[in-house]
N, C-alpha and C positions, 0 to 999 in steps of 0.2 A: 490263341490268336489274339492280336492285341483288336480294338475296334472305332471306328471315329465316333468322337465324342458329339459329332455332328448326326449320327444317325438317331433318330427314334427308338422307342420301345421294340415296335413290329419291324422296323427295316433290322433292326440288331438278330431279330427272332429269323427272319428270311435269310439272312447272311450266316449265322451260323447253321442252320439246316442243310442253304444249300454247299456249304463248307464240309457236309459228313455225307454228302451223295443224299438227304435223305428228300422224297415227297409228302408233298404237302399228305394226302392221306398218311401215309407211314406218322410219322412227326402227329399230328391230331389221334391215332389209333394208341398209339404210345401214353398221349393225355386225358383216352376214356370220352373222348372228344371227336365231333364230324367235322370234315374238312374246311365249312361253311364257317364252324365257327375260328377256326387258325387262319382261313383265309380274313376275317373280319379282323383278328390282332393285328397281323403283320401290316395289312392297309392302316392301321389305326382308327379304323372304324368302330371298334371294340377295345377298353380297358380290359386288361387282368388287374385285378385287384386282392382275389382271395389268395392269402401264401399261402395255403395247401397245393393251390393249381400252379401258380410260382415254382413251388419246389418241384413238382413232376415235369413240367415243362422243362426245368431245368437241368433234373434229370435226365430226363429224355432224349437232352443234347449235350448231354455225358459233359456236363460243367460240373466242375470241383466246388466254383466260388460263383455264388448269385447275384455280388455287385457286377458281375462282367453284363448282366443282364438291364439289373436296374440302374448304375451309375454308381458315382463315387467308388470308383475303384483304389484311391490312395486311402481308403477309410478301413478299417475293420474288414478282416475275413470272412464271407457269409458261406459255411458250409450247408454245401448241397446233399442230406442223406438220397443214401439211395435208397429205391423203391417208395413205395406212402409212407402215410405218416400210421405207425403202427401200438398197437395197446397189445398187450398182456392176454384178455381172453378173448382176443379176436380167432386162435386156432379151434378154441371148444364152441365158440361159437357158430361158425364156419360148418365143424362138423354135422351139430344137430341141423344145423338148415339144410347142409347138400347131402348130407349119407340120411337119408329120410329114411327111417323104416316104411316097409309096409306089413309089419303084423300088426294084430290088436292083443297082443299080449301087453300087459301093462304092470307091474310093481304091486299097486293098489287098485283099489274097484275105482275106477271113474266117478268122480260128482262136479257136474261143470258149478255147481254154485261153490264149490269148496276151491274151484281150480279158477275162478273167478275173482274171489276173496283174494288169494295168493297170488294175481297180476294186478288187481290192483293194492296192494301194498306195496310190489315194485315198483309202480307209478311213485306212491309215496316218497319211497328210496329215493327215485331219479328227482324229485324233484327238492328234496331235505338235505342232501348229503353231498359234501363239497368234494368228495370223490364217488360223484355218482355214477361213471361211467365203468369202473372197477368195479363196486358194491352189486350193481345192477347187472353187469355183464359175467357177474360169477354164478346169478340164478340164474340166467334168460336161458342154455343151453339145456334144463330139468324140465324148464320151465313149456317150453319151445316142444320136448318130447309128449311129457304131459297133455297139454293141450293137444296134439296131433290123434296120439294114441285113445282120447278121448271122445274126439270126433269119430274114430273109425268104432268104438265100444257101443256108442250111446244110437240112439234112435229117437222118433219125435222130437217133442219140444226140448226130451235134454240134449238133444246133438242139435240142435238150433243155437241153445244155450252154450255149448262147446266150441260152438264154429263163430259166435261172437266172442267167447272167450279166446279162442285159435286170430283171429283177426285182431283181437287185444294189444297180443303179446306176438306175434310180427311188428304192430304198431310200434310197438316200444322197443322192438329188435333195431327196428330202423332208425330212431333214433338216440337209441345206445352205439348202433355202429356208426352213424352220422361220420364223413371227414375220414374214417380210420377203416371202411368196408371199401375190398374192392368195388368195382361196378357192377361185377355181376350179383354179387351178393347182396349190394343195396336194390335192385330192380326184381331178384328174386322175391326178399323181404315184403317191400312193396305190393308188388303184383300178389303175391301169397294173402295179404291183410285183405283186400283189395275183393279175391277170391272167395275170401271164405267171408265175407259178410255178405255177398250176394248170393250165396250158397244158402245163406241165415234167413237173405228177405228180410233182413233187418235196415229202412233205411236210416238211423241213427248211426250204426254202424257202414254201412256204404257211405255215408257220410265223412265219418272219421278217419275211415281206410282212403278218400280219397284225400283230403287233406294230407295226409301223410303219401300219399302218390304223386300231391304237388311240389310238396317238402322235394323232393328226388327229381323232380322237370325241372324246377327255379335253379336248384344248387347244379344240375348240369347244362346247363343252360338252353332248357327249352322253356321259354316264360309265356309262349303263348299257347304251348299244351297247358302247361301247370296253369294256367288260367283257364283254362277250357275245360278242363276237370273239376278245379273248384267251384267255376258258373255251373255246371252237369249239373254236382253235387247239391249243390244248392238250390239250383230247380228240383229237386228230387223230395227232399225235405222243405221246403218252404211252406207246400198245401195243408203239412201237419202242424203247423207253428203255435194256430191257435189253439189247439188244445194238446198241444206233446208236452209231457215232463220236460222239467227247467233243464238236464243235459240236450236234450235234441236242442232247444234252442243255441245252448253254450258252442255245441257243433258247428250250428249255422253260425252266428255270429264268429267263430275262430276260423271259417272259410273267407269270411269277409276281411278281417284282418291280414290272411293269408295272400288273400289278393290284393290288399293295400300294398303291403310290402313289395310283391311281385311287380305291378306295378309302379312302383317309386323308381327299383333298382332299373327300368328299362327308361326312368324319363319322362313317365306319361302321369305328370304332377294332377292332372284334373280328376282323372281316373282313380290314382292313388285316393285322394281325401275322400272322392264320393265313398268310394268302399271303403275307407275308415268311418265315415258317416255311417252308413248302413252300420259296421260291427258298435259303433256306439249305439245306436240306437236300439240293435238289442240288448246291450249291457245294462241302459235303463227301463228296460221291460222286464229284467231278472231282480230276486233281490240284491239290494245292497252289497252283500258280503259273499255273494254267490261267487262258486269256483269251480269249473269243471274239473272233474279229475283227472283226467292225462292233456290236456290242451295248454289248461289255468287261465280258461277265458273267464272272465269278469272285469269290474269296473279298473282292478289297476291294470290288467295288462293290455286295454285299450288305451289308458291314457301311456303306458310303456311302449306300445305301438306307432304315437304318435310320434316321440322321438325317434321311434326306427324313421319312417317315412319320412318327419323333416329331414335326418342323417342322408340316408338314400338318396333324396333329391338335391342334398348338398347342401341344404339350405341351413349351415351349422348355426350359426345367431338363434335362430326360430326354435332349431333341437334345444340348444343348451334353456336359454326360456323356458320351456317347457319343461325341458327336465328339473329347473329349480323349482317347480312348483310342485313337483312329487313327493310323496314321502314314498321311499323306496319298501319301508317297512311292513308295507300292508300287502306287499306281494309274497306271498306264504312259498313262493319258489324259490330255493336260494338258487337252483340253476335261471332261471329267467332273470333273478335281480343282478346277477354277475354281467348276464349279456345287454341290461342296459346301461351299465356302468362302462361297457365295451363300445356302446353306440356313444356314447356321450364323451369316451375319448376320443371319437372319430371325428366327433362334435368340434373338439378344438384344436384336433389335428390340422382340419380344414382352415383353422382359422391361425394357424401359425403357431398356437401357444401351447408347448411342447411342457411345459412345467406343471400345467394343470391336465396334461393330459397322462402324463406319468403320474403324477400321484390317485386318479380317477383307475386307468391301468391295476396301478398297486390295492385299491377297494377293491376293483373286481377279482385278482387274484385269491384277495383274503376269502371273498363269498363263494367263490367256485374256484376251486383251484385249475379242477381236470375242463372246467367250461372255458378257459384262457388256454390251457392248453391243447385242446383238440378243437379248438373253431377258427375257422381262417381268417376271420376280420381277427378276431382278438392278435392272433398271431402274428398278421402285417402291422398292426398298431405294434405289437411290440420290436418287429421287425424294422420299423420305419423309426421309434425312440431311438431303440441300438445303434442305429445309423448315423441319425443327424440332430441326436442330443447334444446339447451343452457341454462343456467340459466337466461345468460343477454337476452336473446328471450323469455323466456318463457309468459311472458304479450303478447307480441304483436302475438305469436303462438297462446294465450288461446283468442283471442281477434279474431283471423281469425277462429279458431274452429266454437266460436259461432257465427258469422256471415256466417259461411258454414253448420250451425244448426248441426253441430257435437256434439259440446259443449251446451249442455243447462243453459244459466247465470241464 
């Protein structure tokens, strides 16, 4: 159906729904999404912004072509795959989370300090390897069993040890499936981490399992749960600050970060910096070169945060500034440094200049390849080049498309 060029985003989104008999529930159930929030697009009260939710959306109202959506329809074909946006071991992964045994039969003898060792080394992976999502997503299903079967083997302090190793590696299940897990599977994951650190009584671990619980509120858009988790959490751990090992700290400070961001993305710029202030302020109570190991909270990815939060709040001039005063190189994440090189196109998206935000694009592909590939902002950056590049850009725009699987060559 053709549509007036005079409609908006959300009247285009109302028109074709009510074009396929569908309600507003039906149409939101389809996007993993509450009514509240589809009725907030179609008003215009609410931006979509992420193309992961773009393409299901668009999916969902069985369009072929996604400019029918966003505009510029004499431009370039934007195919609409059907179903999510899907990876390779998301079916072995899938399996070890939902076919959960219940024996304690196990391979080898259980040792949560040896099955401790061996998550976090995949922490390592996820954060060194520019196909971290493949590398990392080919252990986490061994990985996943391991730690389960070892919780149910072990007793006292080593099945304490177990069930903070078990909350580990859901942690890192959820953000290995990040974008590419159904919903149930991400709330599974989640809630699972979630469980078994309060199983543990561990609150450094309650801690980090909620951070990764907000991770899941913010990206489906509940920001003032995922805020209400991360303040919990944070009252929880606070009382131990003064004398806890430099991780519990790295925790709390990567809550505070957590909720900067959260707060930028809804608008609420005051809130945003106070809680960027808080996570700096503990980044210089840790030392210098401190790095938590599955977070990668320390001094550079506070000052990497800060550009998220200018970006967020739009405030592209303020991001890019800031981001030239970084050296990228001291972030030992190559998955984190891809996603600021991602914020920092968004950077000059905002500001019109499409030349510098394609070749910033093209860095962040070279440091993460699978991190442009499976995160929504990167993917509408390259989704938004494709589109309304230059002529003299338009190869090397149609060239990051497909390498951000936008574009199918």
């Amino acid at each position: 159906m053709e549509l007036s060029d005079d409609l908006s985003f959300g009247e285009k989104v109302k028109v074709l729904r009510e074009s396929r008999g569908m309600s507003r529930a039906t149409l939101a159930q389809l996007c993993d999404r509450g009514p509240d929030w589809l009725k907030k697009i179609e008003s215009g009260e609410r931006e979509l912004n992420h193309h992961g939710q773009l393409l299901r959306l668009a999916a969902a109202l069985q369009l072929s072509d996604l400019s029918l959506l966003t505009g510029n329809e004499n431009g370039p074909a934007m195919p609409v795959p059907l179903g999510r946006l899907n990876h390779p071991a998301m079916p072995d992964i899938w399996a070890a989370v939902m076919q959960r045994s219940l024996s304690t039969r196990s391979t080898a003898p259980a040792d949560a300090t040896i099955l401790q060792g061996r998550i976090d080394q995949t922490w390592r992976v996820w954060h060194t390897s520019s196909h971290n999502r493949t590398e990392v997503g080919a252990q986490l299903p061994q990985l996943i069993r391991d730690a389960e079967s070892a919780v149910r083997a072990l007793d006292g302090d080593q099945r304490r040890a177990a069930l903070v190793a078990l909350s580990d590696v859901y942690r890192l299940a959820g953000q290995a499936t990040a974008y590419v897990a159904p919903a149930e599977l991400a709330w599974v994951v989640a809630d699972r981490a979630l469980t078994a650190a309060q199983d543990a009584d561990e609150p450094a671990a309650i801690a980090a399992a909620a951070w990764n619980m907000g991770n899941i509120l913010r990206e489906t858009s509940y920001p003032e749960e995922a805020l209400r988790v991360v303040n919990e959490a944070s009252d929880l751990i606070r009382p131990h600050l003064d004398s806890a090992p430099d991780d519990w700290r790295g925790v709390y400070g990567a809550l505070q970060l957590h909720a900067a961001v959260t707060a930028a993305r809804e608008g609420r710029e005051g809130d945003a910096w106070n809680y960027w202030d808080k996570g700096d302020q503990v980044a210089k109570s840790l030392p210098a070169d401190y790095v938590h190991p599955s977070t990668v909270f320390g001094r550079a990815n506070v000052d990497f945060h800060a550009v998220s939060v200018a970006t967020d709040l739009r405030k592209s001039q303020k991001a890019i500034g800031l981001a030239d005063e970084l050296d990228p190189d001291v972030m030992p994440s190559r998955e984190r440094r891809a996603r600021l090189w991602v914020e920092v196109a968004r950077g000059h998206l905002q500001r019109g200049d499409k030349t510098a935000a394609l070749h910033v694009m093209q860095m962040a592909l070279r440091i993460g390849a699978e991190t442009v590939a499976y995160t929504p902002s990167a993917r509408t950056a390259a989704a938004d080049l494709w589109r309304n590049a230059p002529r003299s850009m338009r190869r090397e725009a149609s060239q990051l498309a497909e390498a951000a699987g936008v574009l199918i060559g």
